[in-house]
C-alpha positions, 0 to 999 in steps of 0.5 A: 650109225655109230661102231663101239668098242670099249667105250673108254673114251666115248663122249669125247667129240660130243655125245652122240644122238639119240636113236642112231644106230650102235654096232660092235666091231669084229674083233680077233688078231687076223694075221702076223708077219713078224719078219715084216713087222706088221699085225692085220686085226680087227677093229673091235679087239681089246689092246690087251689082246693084240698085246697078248698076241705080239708078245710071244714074237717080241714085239708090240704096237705102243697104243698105249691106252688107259685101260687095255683091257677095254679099249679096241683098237678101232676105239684107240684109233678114232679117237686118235689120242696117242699114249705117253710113250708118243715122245719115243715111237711117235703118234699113234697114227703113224702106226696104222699101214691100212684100214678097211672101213665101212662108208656112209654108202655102206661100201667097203672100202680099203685105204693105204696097204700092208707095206712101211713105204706105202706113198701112192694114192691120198693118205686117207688112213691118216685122215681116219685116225683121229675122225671118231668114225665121222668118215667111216666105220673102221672094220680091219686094221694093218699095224707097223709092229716094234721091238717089245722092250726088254728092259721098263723103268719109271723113275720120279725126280724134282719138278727142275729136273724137267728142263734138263732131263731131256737132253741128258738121256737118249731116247727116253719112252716119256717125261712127264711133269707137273710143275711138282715133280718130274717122271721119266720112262727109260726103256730098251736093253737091261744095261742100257736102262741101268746106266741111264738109271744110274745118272738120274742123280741120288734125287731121283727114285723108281715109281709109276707114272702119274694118273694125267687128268682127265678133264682136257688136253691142250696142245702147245709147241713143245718149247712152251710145255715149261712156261704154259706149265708154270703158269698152272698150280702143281698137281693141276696137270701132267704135261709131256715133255718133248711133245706139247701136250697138257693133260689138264685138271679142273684148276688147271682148265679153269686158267686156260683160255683163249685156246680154240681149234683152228678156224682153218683146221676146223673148216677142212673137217667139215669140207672132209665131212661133206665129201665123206659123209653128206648126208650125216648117217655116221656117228651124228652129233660126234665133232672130231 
């Protein structure tokens, strides 16, 4: 049995098998607490929709898909791919407070609960993040919401600028490079992103972010963002600065080898696969 949702990402893990059963997850923002900054909503609604939501309360969760208008929450979460704003709020699953989701025994089961300083019990909610619904079916979802920006601009400068923009701003939303130019995303109060602007340099203009390629991600330690990044021909990748992810294209693919999964991480995937799911019924042939 496998759930869909927007099926933006759905071949990443490996395409699943034929003749397994596909369902929809429910959809619809059940509750919001904005003084205690949390959203309980379904696993099936679209991004764009609990955004839609938030926005009256001046909050927002920064999944940040591709395409909002497509992606489910539950989707953005099972695959576990944070957006391009992880260098300021973090990876998509620090987000997430509790899930209830479906077992391979077909038991509905709550993981975590709607509190920030949750720490009793094993972190299975982090342990779904990320899983491709190998560990169970997501079907209800508790999100830590954040203040909504009052003020967005992306701003395009030289690809030197890279190795110095960082520390010369204070909590940029995401800097983006590809060996060509570099992005940076400043957000918050509007006199804050005017005087961050203002320093930039005559060199810099407003723009939108570059479209990263879709072809694969590589994780590196954010030290080495720069030099794997020099190594790469210009426009054959997009890397997030401060955070050591790649977004790589056909030319930049082709150069990059020797990166596998760790043997060591890949065996307590398949340790938790056994525990959660021994008999394989849940997305068959899907390989987080």
């Amino acid at each position: 049995m496998a759930v869909a949702g927007g099926r933006t990402m759905w071949e990443v893990g490996g395409s699943l098998d034929a003749g397994a059963r596909v369902v929809d997850a429910p959809a619809g923002v059940v509750e919001h607490r904005p003084a205690e900054m949390i959203v309980r909503v379904l696993a099936g609604t679209t991004v764009e929709a609990l955004d839609a939501a938030l926005a009256p309360s001046g909050q927002m969760v920064p999944l940040d898909p591709v395409e909002p208008e497509r992606a489910t929450v539950g989707g953005v979460l099972s695959v576990g791919r944070s957006g391009l704003r992880r260098l300021r709020y973090g990876p998509v699953r620090d987000f997430v407070l509790e899930a209830r989701y479906v077992s391979a025994a077909g038991e509905l089961v709550r993981a975590g609960a709607p509190v920030v300083k949750n720490v009793s019990g094993f972190d299975l909610v982090r342990v779904l993040v990320g899983s491709l619904g190998t560990l169970g079916c997501l079907g209800e979802l508790v999100l830590r919401t954040v203040p909504r920006p009052e003020a967005s601009e992306w701003w395009r400068g030289p690809g030197e600028a890279a190795a110095g923009v960082l520390s010369a701003l204070y909590r940029p939303g995401s800097v983006l490079w590809d060996n060509d130019s570099t992005w940076v995303l400043l957000e918050g109060h509007p006199d804050d992103v005017t005087h961050q602007s203002a320093g930039l340099g005559p060199a810099w203009e407003r723009s939108g972010p570059p479209t990263p390629p879709g072809v694969g991600r590589m994780s590196v330690p954010p030290a080495e963002v720069l030099p794997v990044g020099c190594r790469l021909p210009p426009g054959s990748f997009v890397a997030e600065v401060g955070v050591g992810v790649l977004h790589v294209g056909e030319a930049a693919a082709t150069l990059i080898t020797g990166s596998r999964p760790d043997p060591g991480a890949d065996g307590i995937g398949q340790r938790l696969k056994a525990g959660f799911d021994p008999a394989g019924r849940l997305n068959p042939g899907r390989r987080p």
